[in-house]
Every structure is written in C-alpha cells, then in structure tokens.
N, C-alpha and C positions, 0 to 999 in steps of 0.2 A: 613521862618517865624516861621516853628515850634521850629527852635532852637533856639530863645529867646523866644518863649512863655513858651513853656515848662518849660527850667531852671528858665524862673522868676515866675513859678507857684510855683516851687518845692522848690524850695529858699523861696518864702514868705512859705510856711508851716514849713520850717527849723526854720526859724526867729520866728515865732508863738508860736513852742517849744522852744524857746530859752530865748523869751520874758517871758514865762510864769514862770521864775525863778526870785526869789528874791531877793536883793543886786544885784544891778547887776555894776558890775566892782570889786568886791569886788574877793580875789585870793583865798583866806584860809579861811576855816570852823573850828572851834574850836567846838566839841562835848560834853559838857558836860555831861556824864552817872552817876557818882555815885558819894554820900557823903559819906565820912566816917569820918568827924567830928561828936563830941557829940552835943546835942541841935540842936533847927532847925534853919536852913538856908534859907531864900529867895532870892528873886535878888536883891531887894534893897541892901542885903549885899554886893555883887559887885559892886556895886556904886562906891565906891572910888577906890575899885582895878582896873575897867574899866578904870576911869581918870586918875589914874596916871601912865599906862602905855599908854595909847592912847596920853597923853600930852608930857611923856620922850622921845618918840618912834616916836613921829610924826605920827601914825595910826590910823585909825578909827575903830571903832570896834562897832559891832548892832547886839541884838538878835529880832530873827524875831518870830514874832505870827501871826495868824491869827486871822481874828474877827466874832467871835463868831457867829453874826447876819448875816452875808452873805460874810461865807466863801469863797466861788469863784469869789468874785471879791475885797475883802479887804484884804491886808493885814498892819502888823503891824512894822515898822522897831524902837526898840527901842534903840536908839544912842549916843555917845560921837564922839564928831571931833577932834581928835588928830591935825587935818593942819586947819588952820582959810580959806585957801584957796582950801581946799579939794573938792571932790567928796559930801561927808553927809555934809559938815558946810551947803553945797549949797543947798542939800537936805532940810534941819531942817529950812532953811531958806525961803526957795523959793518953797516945794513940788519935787515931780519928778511926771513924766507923761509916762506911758507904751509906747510900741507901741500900744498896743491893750485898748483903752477906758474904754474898759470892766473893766479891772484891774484897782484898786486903793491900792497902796502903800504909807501909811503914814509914814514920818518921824519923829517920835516923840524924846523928850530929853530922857533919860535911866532913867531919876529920875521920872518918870511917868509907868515905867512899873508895880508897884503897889507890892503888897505883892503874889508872883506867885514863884512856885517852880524851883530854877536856873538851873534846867535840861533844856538841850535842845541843841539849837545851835544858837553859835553866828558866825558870821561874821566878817573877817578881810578885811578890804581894804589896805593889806600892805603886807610884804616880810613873808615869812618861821618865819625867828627869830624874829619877831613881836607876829605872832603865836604862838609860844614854848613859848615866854616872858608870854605872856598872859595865857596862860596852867599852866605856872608853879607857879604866880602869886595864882590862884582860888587854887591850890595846896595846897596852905599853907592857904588857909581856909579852906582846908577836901575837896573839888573837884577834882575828877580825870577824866580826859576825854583821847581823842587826837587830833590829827591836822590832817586835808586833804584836799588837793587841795579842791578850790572851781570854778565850771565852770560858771564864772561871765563875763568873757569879750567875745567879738566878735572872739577872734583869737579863743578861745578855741573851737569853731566849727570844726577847722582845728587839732587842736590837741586832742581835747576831744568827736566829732562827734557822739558815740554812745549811749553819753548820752541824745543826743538830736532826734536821727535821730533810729523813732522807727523801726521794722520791714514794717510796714505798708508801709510807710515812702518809707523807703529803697527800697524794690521792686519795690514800684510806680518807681521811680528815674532809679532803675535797664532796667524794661519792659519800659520806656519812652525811653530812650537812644538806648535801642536793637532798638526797632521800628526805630528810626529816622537814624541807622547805615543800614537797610534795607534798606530803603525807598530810603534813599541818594543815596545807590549803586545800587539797581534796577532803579532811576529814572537815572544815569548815563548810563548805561549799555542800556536804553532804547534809550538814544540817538546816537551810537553807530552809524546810520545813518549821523545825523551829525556829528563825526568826519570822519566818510569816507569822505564829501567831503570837511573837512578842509583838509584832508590828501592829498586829489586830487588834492586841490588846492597848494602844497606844506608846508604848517605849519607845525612847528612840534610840538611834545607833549609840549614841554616848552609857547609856544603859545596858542596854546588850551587852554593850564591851565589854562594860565595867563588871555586869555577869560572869561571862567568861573568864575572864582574868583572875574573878577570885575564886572559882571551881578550879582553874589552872593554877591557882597560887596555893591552893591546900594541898592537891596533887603533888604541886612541888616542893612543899612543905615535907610532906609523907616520906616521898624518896628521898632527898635531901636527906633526912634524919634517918632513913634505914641504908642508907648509901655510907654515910657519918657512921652510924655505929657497927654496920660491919666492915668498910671500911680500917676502922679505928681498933677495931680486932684483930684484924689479918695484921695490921703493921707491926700490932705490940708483938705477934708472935711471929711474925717474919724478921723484923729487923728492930726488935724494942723501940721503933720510933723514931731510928734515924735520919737526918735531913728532913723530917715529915712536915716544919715550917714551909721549908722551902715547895717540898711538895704541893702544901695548902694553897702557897700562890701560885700555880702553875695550872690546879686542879680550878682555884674560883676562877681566874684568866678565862679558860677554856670554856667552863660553865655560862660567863659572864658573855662574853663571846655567841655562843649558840646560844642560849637563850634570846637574845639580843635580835637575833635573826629570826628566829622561832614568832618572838613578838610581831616585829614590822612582816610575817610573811602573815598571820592572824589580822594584822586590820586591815592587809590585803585585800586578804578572801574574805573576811569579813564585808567589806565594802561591796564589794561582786557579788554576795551572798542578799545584803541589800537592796541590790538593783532590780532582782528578780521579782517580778508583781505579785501583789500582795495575793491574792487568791490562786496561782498558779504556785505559788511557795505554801502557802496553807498545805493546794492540794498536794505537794510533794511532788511538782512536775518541775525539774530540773535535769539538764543532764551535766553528768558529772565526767563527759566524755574525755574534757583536757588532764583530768584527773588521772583517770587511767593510764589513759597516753602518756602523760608526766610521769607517772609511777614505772609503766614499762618500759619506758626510757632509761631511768636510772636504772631498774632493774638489770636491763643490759648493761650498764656499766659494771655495775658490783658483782655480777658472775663472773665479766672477763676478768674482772680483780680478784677476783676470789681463786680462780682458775691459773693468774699468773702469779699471784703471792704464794700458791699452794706451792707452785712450782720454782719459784725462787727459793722457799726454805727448807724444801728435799737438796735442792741445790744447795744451800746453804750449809745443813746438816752433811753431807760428802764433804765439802771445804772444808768442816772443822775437825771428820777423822782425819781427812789427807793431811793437814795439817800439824795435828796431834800426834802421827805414827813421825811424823816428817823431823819433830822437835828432839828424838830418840838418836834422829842420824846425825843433828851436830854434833853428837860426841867425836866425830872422829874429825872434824873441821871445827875446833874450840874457839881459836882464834884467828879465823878465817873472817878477810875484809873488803870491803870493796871499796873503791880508791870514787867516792863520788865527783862530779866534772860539773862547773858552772853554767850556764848558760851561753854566757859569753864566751864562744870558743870557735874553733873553725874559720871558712869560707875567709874571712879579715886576715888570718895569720896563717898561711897554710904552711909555712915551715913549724909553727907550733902543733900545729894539726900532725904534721907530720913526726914530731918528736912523744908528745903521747902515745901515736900508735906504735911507732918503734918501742918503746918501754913498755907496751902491754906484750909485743910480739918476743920480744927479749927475756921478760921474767918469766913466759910460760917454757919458752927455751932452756934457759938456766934451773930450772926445776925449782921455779921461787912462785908459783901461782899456777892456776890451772883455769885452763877453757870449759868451761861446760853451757851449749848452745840448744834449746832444744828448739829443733825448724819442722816440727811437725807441721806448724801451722804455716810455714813457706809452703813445704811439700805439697800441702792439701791447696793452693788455691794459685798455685802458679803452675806453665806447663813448661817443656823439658827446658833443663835451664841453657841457657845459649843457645840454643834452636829458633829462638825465633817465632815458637807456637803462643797462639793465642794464649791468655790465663782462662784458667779453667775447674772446676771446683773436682777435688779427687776425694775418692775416700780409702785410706791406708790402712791396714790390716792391726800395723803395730806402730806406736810411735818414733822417733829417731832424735836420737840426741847426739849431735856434735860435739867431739872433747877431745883436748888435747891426749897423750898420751901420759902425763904426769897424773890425768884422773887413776890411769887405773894404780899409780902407785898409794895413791887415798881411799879408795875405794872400791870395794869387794867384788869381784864380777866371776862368776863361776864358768867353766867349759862343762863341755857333755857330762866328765867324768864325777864332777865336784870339787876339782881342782882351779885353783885361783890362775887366772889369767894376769898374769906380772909384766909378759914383754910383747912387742909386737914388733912388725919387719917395722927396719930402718931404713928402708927406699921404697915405702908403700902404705899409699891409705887402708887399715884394716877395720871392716865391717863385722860386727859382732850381733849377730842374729841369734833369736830364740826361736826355733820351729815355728815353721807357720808363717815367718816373715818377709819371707823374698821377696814380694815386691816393695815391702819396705826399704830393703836392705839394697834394691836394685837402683830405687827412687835416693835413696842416702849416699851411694856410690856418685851415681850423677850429679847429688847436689855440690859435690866439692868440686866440679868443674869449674866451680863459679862463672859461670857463664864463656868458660873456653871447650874445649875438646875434648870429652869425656871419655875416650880411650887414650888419650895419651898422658892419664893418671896412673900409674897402675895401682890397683889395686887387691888385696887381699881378703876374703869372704873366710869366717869362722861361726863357728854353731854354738852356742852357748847354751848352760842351761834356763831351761822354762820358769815361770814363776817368780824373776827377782824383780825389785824394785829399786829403779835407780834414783841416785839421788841426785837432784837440781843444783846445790846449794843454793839453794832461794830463790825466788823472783823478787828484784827489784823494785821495781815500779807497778808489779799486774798482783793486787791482793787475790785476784782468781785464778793465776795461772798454778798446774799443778805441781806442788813440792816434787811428786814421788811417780816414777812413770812406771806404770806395770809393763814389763815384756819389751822390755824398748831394744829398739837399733842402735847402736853404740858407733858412730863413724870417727874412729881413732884416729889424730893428725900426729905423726909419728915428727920429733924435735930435730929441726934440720932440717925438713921436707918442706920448699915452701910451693905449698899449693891454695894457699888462701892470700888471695891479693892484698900488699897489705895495706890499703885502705878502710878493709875489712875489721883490722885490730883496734882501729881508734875508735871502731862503731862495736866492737863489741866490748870495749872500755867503760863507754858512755852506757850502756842499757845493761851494767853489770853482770856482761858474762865471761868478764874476766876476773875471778877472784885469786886474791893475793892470800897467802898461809899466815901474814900478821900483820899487824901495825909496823911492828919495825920495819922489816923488808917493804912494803911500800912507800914507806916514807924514806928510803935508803935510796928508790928508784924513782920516787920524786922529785929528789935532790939532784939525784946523776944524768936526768935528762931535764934537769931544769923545767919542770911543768907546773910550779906550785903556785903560777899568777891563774891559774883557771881549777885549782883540785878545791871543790868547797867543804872535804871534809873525806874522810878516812871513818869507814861503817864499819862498825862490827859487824859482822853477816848475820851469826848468829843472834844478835840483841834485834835485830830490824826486823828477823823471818817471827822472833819472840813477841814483835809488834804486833807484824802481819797475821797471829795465829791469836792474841787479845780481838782485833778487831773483826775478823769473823766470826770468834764468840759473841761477840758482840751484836754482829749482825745476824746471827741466828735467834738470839732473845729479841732482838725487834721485830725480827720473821712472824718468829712465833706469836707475838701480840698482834701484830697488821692482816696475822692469815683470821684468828679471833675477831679482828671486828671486821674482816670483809666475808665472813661467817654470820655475823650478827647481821651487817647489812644487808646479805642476802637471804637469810629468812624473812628479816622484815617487811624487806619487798616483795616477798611472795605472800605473806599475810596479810598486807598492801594491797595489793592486784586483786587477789580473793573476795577480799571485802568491800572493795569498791565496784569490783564486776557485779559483783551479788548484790549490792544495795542498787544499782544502777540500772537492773532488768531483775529488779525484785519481784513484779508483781510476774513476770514471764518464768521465772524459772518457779516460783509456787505453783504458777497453771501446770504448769510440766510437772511438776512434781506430781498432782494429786489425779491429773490424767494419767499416770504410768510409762509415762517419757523417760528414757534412762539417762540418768546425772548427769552422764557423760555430754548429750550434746545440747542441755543446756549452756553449758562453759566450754564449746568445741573452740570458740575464737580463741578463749585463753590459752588452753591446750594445746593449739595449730601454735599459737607462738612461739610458746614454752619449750614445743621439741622443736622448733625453729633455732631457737637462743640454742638448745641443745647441741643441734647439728651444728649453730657456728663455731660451739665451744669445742666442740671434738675435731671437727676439722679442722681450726688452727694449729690445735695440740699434735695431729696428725702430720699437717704441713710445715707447723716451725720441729716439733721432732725429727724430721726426716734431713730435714737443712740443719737442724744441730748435733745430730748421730754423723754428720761428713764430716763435723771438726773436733768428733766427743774426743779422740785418741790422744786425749792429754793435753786439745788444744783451753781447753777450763778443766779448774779442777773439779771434783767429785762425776765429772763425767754421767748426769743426772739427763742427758737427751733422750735414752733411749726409755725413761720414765715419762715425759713429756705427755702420751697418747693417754698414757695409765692416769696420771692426775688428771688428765680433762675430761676423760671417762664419768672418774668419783665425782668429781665438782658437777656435771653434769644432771648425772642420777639423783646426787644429793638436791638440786637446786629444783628440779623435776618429783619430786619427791615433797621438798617442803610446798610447793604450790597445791600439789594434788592434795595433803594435809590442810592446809589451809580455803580451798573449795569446798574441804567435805565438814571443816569448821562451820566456816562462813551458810552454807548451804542449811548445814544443821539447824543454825541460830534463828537462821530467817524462817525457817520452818514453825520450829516450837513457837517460835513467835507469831505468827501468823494464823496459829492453830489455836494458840490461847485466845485471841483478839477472836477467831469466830464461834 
C-alpha cells in the first residue's frame, strides 16, 4: 500500500512545484537585460516586433508580471498568438486554470501591458530559432538579452527535475524509498518460515515468487483503485480537474519508479530468504537482525527530517507574514528600482568601477535614491571594526540598518513624542535607537568607522519610539533575508558627510542597497556616468519583492507537504521497529509476558534507542537554536530560532510516542496469537 501512497504523495508535491511556474508549455525564455538605444523605450514599443514575428514564425510569445495587489496568487501573461489554433490564442480566449486554484494566471493581449519598462522576461511557446528571431528582432530596437531553455512542459521534470525538486523535496523522496526498501526486505526475510514450507512442499523459488507477486498484485490493485477514486474526487472538488493529465504522468512516473524498486528489493530478500535450510526456516529460526538494524537506521534519518522539515516550515510560515505585511509598505516606494550590474564588472576596469560607484554615491546625494543597508548580520559576526580584533560571533539586542538620510524623507520614523523625525545634523552620523538598544546603537556608531577611527566620526544618539518596523525596500538576492525589521537601529548618513569609503558605494550598488525612486532617474544617471556596458537591467523593486513573496508561498505549500510525508515516514518506521522487534524475540517476549515480566523490559533495547534518537533530536534543536537565536535579529526572516528547541521537543515526543503505540500493537497481536494457537 505504501508504495503507491508514498510516490503519489511525493509526485503531487513535484507537480505543486511544477505548477507554480508560469507559461506553462511554453520551451524558451527570452531575457531582456539592457537597452542601449538612445531615448526611452517601453513595451509598448514591442508591440509590432512581437507580431510580426509571432505571426511569420507561427509562435507565441508573452511577457509575464505579476499583480501588484496579491502577488501570490495573480499573475499576468501579456500575449500575441502567432497559431489561431495555439496553446495562448486558447488562453486569450478562453482563460487557463492552474492545478492549484490558489493561482490565477491571466491572459491578456500584449497591447494592454501599458507603458512599463521592456526589461524582463518573455516567453516563447516555440523552437530555439523562434527565440534567437525574437532576440534578434528587440536587438535592432537597442535590446540586448539572451535565450534559455524554459522548464514549461511536464517532460521537463524528467529532464530538468532540479529545478523543480528542492532539497526538501528530495530527501523526503530519498528517506521514503530507503524506508519502503527496508521494510519490503525485513518483511520478506520475516517470512522465511513460510518459504520453508513451500520448499517442503516442493515449489521452487520461480513459484514462490510468482506467489507473492500476485498476493502483491491484488493488494496493488486494491489501492490503486481506492487511491484512483478518491483521489479522482478530491481533484473534481478541488480544482474540477485541472492539468490532472498531466498529473497522471507525473503520479504513474513515481509509482512506476518505486514500485520498480520495491520488486528488485523482493527477489532480493526473497533469494536470502531461500538460502536459509529447509528445516531451520520450517522451524522459523532466522534472525532478522539486519532488519532491524536497517529499519532503525532509516528511522534515524526520518525523525532528523521530520524534525528539520518541522522547522524549516515554522520558518517558512514567518517568511510569508513578514513578507505579506512587507507588500503593504511599497505603497510609499511604487516605483522604486534597482539599477541591476552584470557580472562582468570590476577588478578589469577600475575606472568603470569607479564611475558606478560615484553614480550610486551622487544620486543618494542629490535626493534621487536612497541607501538602506541592513549590517545586523556584519555586526553579529565581526569584531570592533578597524581594531584589528579577531571575528567573533556577537549577539545584539536590536537589529541596525544603515540609511542614508533621504530614507527618512520616504519613510516614517517616529521620536519619543510620536512625532516624525524629518531632519538630522548635517556634520554628523545620527543613530536612532528604540529603548533597550544601546549596544546596538554603540555597535552601529562604530560600524561607520569603516574600519578608521571611531571617534573622529562624530556622531549623534536619538531615542525613537518603540515598536515600529522599518522598512528594507527588499532584498535582492536573499528570498530569506527580512523585509521588515522590528525595533531597529537606524544609522543615518547625513548628504555631504563622506564617511563611507567610496568603494563602499559600488558594493552597495551591486547587492541592491541602493535604490533608485524610478526608472527614469536611473536611467538618466546611467547615462550621465556612462555605465550602461555593465547595467543588465533596471528592477522594479516592487515587482521583484512581489516575486520574492510568490515564492515563499510557494515554499510553504511544499513545507507543508515534505513535513506530511516525513510524518508518514516516521510512523512507519516506528511500526517497522515494533513489529520486527516483536516477531524477532517472539517466543521471549510471550515468556515474559505470561510470567508477569513488565512490557517495558521486554523491548528495553528498543526503548534505550528511541530516547537515545530522542535525546539526539532535542539536543541539536538545542545546540543549532542557540547558534541561530545569535543571528535571529533580522539576520533571516520570520526570526523562527528561538522555536528551534520547541519543534524538536514535539517531533521528539511525537516520534517516542508512535514507537511506544506501535510495541503495544505489535505486543498485542503476538499475544492473541499465540493464545489462540495454544
């Protein structure tokens, strides 16, 4: 049974991830990065070059967005139908419907995508040289991009799997299969009595098997069809059946797969089951010691999975409120951008090095973009800056965010009173502390020394009110780092003041902690310092943080399936252990039983292991806790360390819990049985 649950547990998580991608059937991604035409460009200007390759070509071709208002479940396909009979005509015509409800994918025509900056990515539902056409096409408007596979269709699972199939994911998949290759061969090897006396009776192994197989082929008949029809229930009233084709391949794959494995590990044990002499198998004397050992093996693995998957989607679930409240505060940064930087940059050209960092240190001057750095995670793991001291792992009170002084004219920051802090000295670094944070704020002071002379900064200390949460404008590149910092240190870089070396500005260019207030002004000062052979593209902040807050959704619904079958797998294995312990000192734990021996130290070894496994799972939880509460202060979001000991606790208890359940099963069974037979 467990070998079609399993795989169609594991499979519908695949599919989940698979679903939650956009275009879908669509083969090739066309990238858009940079303009290097004069005067500005939007997507409207695409318009015609979309059509009339989409129409010469027979291709469909859509750039996708997200909307704005409830990013993780909307998004936006804007489109031309190169085939009347296509894939999108059907779309534009008709809608599309996810697997997952949740998702809404709109098809709209391409002449609707409005005046929006044609960076991005479009989508190809057609060949290689449809794509290059199309590339080359935007080219002779001043677009430079490239082309790359796009994992849109069902096979790509098979060919492209890692895109879809996280680590999470994978282990579950990994520890599922070990289990079920145990089980299969310990519960073989346990019947070892009955093949003694097919053997007695003369059958040979080719009979046996063929036995087995078809006792195993009704079984999987059974499930199969109660799998199929509730299955085939839940989908009509979850999603009337959407993509459920494509599902079906994905679910036989899987099935196909472990099953596959299930067989070859059956004529394994079958074979070793064999071997054992005919009268010593009769009399049921085998030991099924590797069995055990095999099972408590895995076992160990599926609890510490269970134990870190727990704790990965508490983590997960924090990501997606911080995120969620986080999506509230681009209101006041609408069209706030980040100027993204190619790879190829730097160390080769240091006078161009040097002229984007001038242009990020200049617009935050000019009140055309704003700094916001948050160095909690400097703070914690470096010692005093320019001193010379070892590094060193600290734990800070309250986190600290670096900003120019143009944040506070974006961004709300209250004093004691409940009055808005507007201006700060103009010959001095000003630290904005909420009660309780001094050494924050002491640690924040120093860090702008940048590794010079930390008194000959001056600087300014103020007390702000408690309780507010400041805002990031996104992270870039880190989908974990947090949006929204509770109680933060505020180290204001007042304009004019230069106390941040500026080497410092090209690096806080590149890892987007310099955001620009729009498309135009960055591209105004891309121009003016000539940097546009290295800018691969001009971000909406807001559409990227809109991404970043889909794919945590996202990563929570996978959470939530991966913590479910490393759940399954750990009961299983403790039902596993139980029953093999207990068939394997059968006839000792019946003496004990009917001598008045307490339960308990029949199955003492089980036991001793079990809170063994226990004690390693709470200890970790304890020890990685302690080492993740040093960097919880907003160095990840949802800030889930100091839950850490609490989840290893539950996983623990619970995992302790299904074994002791499963002994008093197992114990039961062998009893009535054994009382019947005398």
């Amino acid at each position: 049974m467990l070998g079609v649950v399993l795989p169609v547990l594991l499979a519908l998580q695949l599919f989940l991830a698979f679903d939650e991608a956009e275009g879908a059937g669509a083969e090739f991604q066309v990238v858009a990065q940079q303009i290097t035409a004069d005067g500005r460009l939007s997507a409207t200007d695409l318009a015609p070059v979309l059509q009339e390759t989409a129409v010469e070509f027979g291709a469909d071709i859509g750039m996708v967005a997200f909307d704005m208002t409830d990013p993780t479940h909307r998004k936006h396909v804007f489109a031309i139908a190169g085939r009347d009979d296509g894939e999108v005509a059907e779309r534009l015509a008709g809608g599309y419907r996810h697997f997952s409800p949740q998702i809404e994918e709109d098809y709209r025509p391409f002449a609707d995508v409005g005046d929006v900056d044609p960076r991005g990515y479009y989508l190809v539902w057609g060949d290689r040289a449809d794509a290059d056409t199309f590339l080359a096409a935007m080219g002779r408007l001043g677009i430079t991009g490239e082309v790359a596979p796009y994992p849109g269709r069902v096979g790509d699972l098979a060919t492209d799997g890692a895109a879809f199939l996280g680590p999470v994911t994978g282990t579950a998949a990994a520890v599922s299969l070990l289990a079920l290759v145990v089980m299969i061969g310990g519960g073989v090897v346990m019947s070892a009595q009955s093949y003694g006396v097919q053997r007695l009776q003369g059958r040979s192994f080719g009979v046996a098997l063929r036995r087995d197989l078809a006792e195993a082929s009704r079984l999987l008949a059974l499930t199969a069809g109660v799998v199929a029809l509730l299955g085939g229930g839940v989908l009509w009233f979850y999603n009337r059946g959407a993509r459920a084709g494509e599902l079906l391949v994905v679910v036989l794959a899987a099935v196909v797969v472990f099953l596959g494995v299930i067989v070859v590990t059956h004529l394994g044990a079958a074979g070793l089951a064999f071997r054992v002499p005919i009268l010593a198998a009769v009399k049921g004397q085998f030991s099924a010691g590797w069995a055990l050992a095999g099972i408590l093996g895995v076992r160990v693995v599926g609890v510490l999975l269970a134990a870190g998957v727990a704790f990965t989607t508490v983590q997960t679930a924090m990501q997606v409120a911080d995120r969620s409240a986080e999506q509230e505060r681009w209101a006041t940064a609408a069209d706030a951008v980040y100027v993204r930087l190619s790879g190829q940059m730097g160390g080769d050209d240091p006078e161009l090095e040097s002229r984007y960092g001038a242009m990020a240190h200049d617009a935050v001057d000019r009140d055309d973009a704003v700094l916001v750095d948050d160095v909690t995670a400097d703070l914690s793991t470096a010692g005093d800056p320019g001193r010379g001291s070892p590094r060193q792992t600290r734990s800070l009170p309250c986190p600290v965010l670096l900003v120019s002084d143009t944040y506070l004219d974006r961004q709300q920051v209250l004093d004691r009173s409940g009055a808005r802090v507007s201006a700060v000295a103009d010959d001095a670094v000003t630290v904005l502390a909420p009660p309780g944070c001094q050494e924050s704020a002491r640690e924040g002071a120093a860090y702008v020394a940048m590794g010079g002379d930390p008194d000959s900064t001056p600087v300014v200390t103020q007390e702000v009110a408690a309780g507010q949460d400041q805002f990031v404008y996104g992270t870039l590149d880190d989908v974990r780092g947090a949006a929204l910092l509770r109680d933060a240190v505020l180290v204001v870089l007042p304009s004019g003041l230069d106390v941040v070396p500026e080497p410092f500005w090209g690096g806080y260019l590149t890892t987007g902690n310099i955001v620009f207030d729009d498309a135009a002004s960055a591209e105004r000062y891309v121009a003016e310092y000539d940097v546009g052979s290295i800018v691969n593209g001009i971000w909406s902040a807001r559409q990227h943080s809109a991404a970043q807050y889909a794919e945590v959704v996202s990563n929570l619904r996978i959470s939530l399936l991966s913590l479910a079958v490393a759940v399954v797998v750990m009961i299983v294995t403790a039902v596993s252990v139980s029953a093999v312990h207990v068939r394997r000192s059968a006839q000792l734990v019946y003496v004990r039983h009917i001598t008045g021996w307490p339960a308990w130290y029949s199955h003492r070894l089980v036991l001793v292991l079990e809170l063994f496994l226990a004690a390693l799972v709470i200890g970790a939880g304890a020890v990685l806790g302690q080492q993740g509460a040093r960097f919880q202060a907003a160095v990840f979001a949802g800030q889930a360390a100091q839950w850490r000991l609490g989840i290893a606790v539950a996983v623990a208890v619970l995992a302790v819990c299904s074994v002791l359940l499963g002994l008093r099963w197992a114990t039961a069974r062998l009893i009535a049985t054994r009382s019947a037979d005398s």
